[in-house]
C-alpha positions, -999 to 999 in steps of 0.1 A, spaced: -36 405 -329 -38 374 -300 -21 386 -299 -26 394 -312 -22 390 -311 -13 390 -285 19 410 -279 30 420 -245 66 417 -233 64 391 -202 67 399 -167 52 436 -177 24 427 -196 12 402 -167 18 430 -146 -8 452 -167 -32 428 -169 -27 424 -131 -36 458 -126 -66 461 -149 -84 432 -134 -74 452 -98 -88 482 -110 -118 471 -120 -129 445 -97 -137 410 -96 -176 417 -106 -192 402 -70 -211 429 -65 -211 443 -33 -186 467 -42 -191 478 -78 -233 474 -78 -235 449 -91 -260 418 -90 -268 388 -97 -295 405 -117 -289 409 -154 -312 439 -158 -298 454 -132 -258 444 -130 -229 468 -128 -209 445 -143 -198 433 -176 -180 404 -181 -153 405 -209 -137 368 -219 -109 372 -240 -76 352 -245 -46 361 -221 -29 387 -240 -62 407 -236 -50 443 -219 -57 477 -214 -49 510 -196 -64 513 -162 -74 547 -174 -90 541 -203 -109 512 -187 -122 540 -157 -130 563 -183 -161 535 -195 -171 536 -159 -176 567 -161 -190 570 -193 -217 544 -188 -219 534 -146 -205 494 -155 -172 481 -149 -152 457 -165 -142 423 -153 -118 403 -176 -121 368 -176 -88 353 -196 -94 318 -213 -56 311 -226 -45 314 -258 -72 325 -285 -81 295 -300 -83 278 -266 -102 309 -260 -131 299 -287 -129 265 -281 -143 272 -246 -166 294 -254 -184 271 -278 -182 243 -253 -202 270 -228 -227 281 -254 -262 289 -245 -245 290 -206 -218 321 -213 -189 327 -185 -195 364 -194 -214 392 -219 -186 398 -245 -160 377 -260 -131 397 -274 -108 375 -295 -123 355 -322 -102 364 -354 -105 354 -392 -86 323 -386 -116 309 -361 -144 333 -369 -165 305 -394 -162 281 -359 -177 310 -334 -203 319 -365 -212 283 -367 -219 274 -335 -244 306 -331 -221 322 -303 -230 359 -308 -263 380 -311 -264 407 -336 -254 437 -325 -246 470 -348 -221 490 -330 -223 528 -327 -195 544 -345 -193 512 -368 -190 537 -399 -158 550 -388 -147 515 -394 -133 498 -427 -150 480 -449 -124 454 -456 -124 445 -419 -163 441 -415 -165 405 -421 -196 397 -411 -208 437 -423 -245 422 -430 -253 402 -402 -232 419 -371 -228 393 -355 -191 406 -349 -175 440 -350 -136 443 -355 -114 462 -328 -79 455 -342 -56 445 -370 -23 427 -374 2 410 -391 17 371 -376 54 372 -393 85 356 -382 108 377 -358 144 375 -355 170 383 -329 191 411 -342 221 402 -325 225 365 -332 226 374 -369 249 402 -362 275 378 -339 268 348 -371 278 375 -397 241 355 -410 215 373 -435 182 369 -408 158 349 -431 131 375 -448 105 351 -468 91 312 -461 110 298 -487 145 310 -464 134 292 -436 139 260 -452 175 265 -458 205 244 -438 217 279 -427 183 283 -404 184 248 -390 173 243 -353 167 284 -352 128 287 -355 100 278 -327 65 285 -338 32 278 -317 7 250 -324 -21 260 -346 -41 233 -326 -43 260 -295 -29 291 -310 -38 319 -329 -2 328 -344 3 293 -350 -26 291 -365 -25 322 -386 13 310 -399 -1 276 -411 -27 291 -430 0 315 -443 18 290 -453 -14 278 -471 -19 309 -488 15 304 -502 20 272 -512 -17 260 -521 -36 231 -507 -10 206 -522 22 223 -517 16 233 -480 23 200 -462 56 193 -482 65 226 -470 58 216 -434 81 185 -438 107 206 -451 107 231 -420 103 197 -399 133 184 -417 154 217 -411 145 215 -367 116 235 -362 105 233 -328 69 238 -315 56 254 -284 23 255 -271 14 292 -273 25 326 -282 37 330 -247 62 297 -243 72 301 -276 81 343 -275 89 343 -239 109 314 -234 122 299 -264 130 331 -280 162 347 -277 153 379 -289 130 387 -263 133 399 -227 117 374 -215 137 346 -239 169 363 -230 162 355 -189 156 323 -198 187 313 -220 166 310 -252 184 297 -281 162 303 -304 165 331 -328 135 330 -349 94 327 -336 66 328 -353 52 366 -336 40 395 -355 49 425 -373 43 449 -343 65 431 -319 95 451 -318 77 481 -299 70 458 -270 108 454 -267 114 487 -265 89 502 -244 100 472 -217 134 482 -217 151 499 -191 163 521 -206 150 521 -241 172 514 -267 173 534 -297 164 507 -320 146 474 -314 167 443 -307 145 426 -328 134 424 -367 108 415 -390 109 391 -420 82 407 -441 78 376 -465 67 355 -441 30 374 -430 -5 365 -424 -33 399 -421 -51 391 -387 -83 407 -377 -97 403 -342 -136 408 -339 -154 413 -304 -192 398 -298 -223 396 -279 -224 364 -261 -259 347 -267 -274 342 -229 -256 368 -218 -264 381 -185 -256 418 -190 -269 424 -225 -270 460 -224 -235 464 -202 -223 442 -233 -235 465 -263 -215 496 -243 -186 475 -244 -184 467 -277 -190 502 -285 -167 513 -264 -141 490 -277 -139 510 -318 -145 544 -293 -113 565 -307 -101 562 -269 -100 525 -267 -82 525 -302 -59 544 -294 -49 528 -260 -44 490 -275 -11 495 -298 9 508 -264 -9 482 -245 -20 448 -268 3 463 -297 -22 455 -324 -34 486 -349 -66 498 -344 -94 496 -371 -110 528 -366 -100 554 -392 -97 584 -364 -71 565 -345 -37 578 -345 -7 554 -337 14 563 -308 48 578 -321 72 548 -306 47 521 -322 51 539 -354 93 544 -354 99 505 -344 69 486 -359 70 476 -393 43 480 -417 40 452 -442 27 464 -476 21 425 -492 9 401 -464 -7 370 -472 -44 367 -470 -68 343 -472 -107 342 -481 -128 332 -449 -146 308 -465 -119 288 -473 -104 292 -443 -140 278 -426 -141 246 -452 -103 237 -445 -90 249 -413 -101 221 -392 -86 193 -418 -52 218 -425 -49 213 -379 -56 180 -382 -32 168 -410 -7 193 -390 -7 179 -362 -6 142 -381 23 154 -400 47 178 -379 40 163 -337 43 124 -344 
């Protein structure tokens, strides 16, 4: 999910990622044992895009477990994210990169990022997920679906349907309502293009994109601007006098609004347009050069560990791939599950993503 895809609710999701990077230090060495020795290290670097968090706890508990602590090293949003981490190949900033999904995996595959690895407890995970099942190159942690959200209310005070598929977002009635993120440095943004790819064929998507450009969509440069700022819907969008009532965010987005509130309410403030989704998968992967090889495997094992699943849809609200997890009662009440989304073959994503940006960016920023 970058996420998640990802999806943290503003000011508290900084403040969790604030604390896990506090709990587990900032990998010098004197404190935690480790050293500039990769043999020998204590440490284990994880690089992941900036929605990357988890439970203080649950991070301890792989202390414990295996003696090396985790420090997070955040990259921006997850296409940034892989962008850096090819243009550092050979030379890694860490041992693990955790946020590569099916929109960008052909690029990190490509450019040779990751050493095999098979992960313990790997058979506890689906099939359908294991996209690189032969090689293992990769090994999927999380799940999720990029769909437009809406703000309840505005549609309430309109007396206005909320859209539910692609083809309503088109209409005069939506004009100037919907910010998405650019696919150029996003994964949501990406992951809604190639949606919109999946749905209208390589021909038809483009004269879909000047229709939505036609009807005022605005663009923002990551999940966070566009959620936390432009959104009104959001906590974060609502402090900032958003007037926008439609992003591009994902299906698992309402629980973050109601586990930030204070107090809860009983339903979410914000929906779900189920027509308009694209299945994400986030994979996790052994950096080649890394300096803590070993501390990297018991990551990534760590990572599909029924503990670790069960702590990311509270905390990066993503759903977890292994088939032991169970889903945290308030996730389960105000997510919705989307029984169609839109899907697309990763080789075809890997032979047009690059010209689909490109012809984007051509088409919907000049």
């Amino acid at each position: 999910m970058s996420t998640t895809k990802k999806i943290t609710a503003g000011a508290a999701a900084a403040a969790l990622g604030a604390l896990t990077l506090t709990a587990c230090g900032d990998g010098s060495g004197s404190g935690d044992g480790g050293t500039t020795d990769g043999a020998k290290s204590k440490t284990v670097t994880l690089v992941s895009h900036d929605s990357f968090v988890a439970s203080d706890a649950v991070l301890k508990e792989f202390t414990q477990r295996t003696g090396y602590t985790v420090k997070v090293l955040k990259s921006g949003d997850a296409v940034e994210a892989v962008n850096k981490a090819v243009l550092t190949k050979g030379a890694p900033q860490g041992d693990v990169f955790f946020g590569v999904d099916n929109t960008t995996l052909s690029r990190a595959l490509d450019n040779d990022l990751f050493e095999p690895y098979e992960a313990k407890g790997l058979d506890r995970v689906d099939d359908a997920v294991q996209l690189d099942k032969d090689k293992h190159r990769v090994t999927p942690v999380d799940s999720g679906d990029i769909c437009v959200n809406y703000d309840k209310k505005y549609f309430a005070d309109k007396k206005l349907a909320p859209p539910q598929t692609l083809e309503d977002l088109v209409e005069p009635a939506y004009r100037n309502l919907l910010v998405v993120e650019n696919p150029e440095r996003s994964s949501p943004g990406l992951g809604f293009l190639l949606g919109t790819a999946a749905a209208y064929g390589d021909d038809g998507w483009q004269d879909y994109w000047k229709k939505l450009k036609d009807n005022g969509v605005k663009v923002a440069e990551s999940w966070e601007i566009a959620y936390n700022q432009e959104f009104s819907g959001s906590a974060g969008g609502k402090q900032a006098k958003a007037e926008r009532p439609l992003v591009v965010s994902y299906a698992s987005s309402p629980p973050a609004e109601v586990l930030y509130s204070d107090p809860q309410p009983a339903e979410a403030p914000t929906g779900v347009s189920t027509g308009t989704c694209f299945r994400q998968v986030e994979f996790a992967g052994l950096l080649k050069g890394a300096k803590n090889e070993e501390g990297g495997k018991a990551l990534i094992d760590f990572m599909i560990s029924k503990k670790f699943q069960e702590d990311m849809p509270l905390n990066m609200f993503v759903h977890p791939v292994a088939e032991d997890a169970q889903l945290p009662e308030l996730f389960t009440r105000h997510g919705v599950v989307v029984d169609k989304p839109r899907t697309m073959d990763p080789e075809k994503i890997a032979e047009n993503r690059d010209q689909w940006v490109q012809s984007w960016s051509s088409l919907v920023l000049k």
